[in-house]
N, C-alpha and C positions, 0 to 999 in steps of 0.2 A: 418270890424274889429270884431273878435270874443267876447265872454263875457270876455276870459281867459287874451287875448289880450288886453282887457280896464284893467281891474283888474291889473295887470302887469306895465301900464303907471300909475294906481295909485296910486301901493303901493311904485314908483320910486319916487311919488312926482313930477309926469311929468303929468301935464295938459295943456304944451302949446298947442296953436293952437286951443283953443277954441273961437271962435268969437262972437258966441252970442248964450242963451238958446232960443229955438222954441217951437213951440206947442208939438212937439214930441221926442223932445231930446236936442242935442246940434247939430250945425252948426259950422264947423271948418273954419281954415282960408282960406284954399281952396276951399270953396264952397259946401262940402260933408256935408248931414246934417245924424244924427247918432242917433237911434231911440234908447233908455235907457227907463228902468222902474224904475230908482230911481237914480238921481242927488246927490249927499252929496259936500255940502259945509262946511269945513275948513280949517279955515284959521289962524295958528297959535296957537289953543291953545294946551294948555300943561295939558296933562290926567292924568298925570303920578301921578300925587299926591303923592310927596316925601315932607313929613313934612319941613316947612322951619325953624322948630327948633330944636334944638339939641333933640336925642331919644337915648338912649344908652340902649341896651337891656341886657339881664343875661350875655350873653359873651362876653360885653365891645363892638359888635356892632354897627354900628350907621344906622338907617333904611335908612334915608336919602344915607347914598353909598350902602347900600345891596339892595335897589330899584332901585338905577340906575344904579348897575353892574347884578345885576339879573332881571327876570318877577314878579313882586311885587306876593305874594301869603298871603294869611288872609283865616283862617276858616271862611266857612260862611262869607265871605266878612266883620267881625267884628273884630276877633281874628288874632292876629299876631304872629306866632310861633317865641320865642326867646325874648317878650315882653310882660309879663302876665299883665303887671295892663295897658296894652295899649289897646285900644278899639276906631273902626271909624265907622260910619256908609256909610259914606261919602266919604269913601277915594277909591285908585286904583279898588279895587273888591268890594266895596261895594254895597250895593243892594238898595239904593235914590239916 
């Protein structure tokens, strides 16, 4: 399996057929063991960091759907264009 070909089952959210991690990778359910330089485990969470409270910006807005219908974007991972007195450090782009 190629690098292109892991990458591809992972960004599908398809990792069956893994049976167990080895000293040098993972081992699949069929007995093929699959040498990897870096494992990433998860599992469910949500990065997305869409405020769970109401945000109304200058043009009526709300961050909360324009993050989850768009790729969240903030100046410098702080500012959020269409939200002037709004400020994250924390949030989708931010840089902690």
């Amino acid at each position: 399996m190629s690098k292109v070909d892991a990458w591809a089952g992972v960004s599908r959210g398809s990792c069956e057929g893994i049976e167990k991690i080895v000293p040098g990778g993972v081992q699949t359910t069929d007995g093929r063991e699959i040498e990897v330089d870096m494992l990433v485990c998860a599992t469910g969470f949500d990065t997305s960091y869409r405020p769970k409270f109401l945000l109304i910006g200058t043009e009526g807005r709300s961050l909360a759907r324009e993050w989850t219908a768009n790729i969240p974007e903030a100046y410098i991972g702080v500012a959020v264009p269409g939200y002037p007195n709004y400020f994250s450090t924390t949030g989708s782009v931010g840089r902690l």
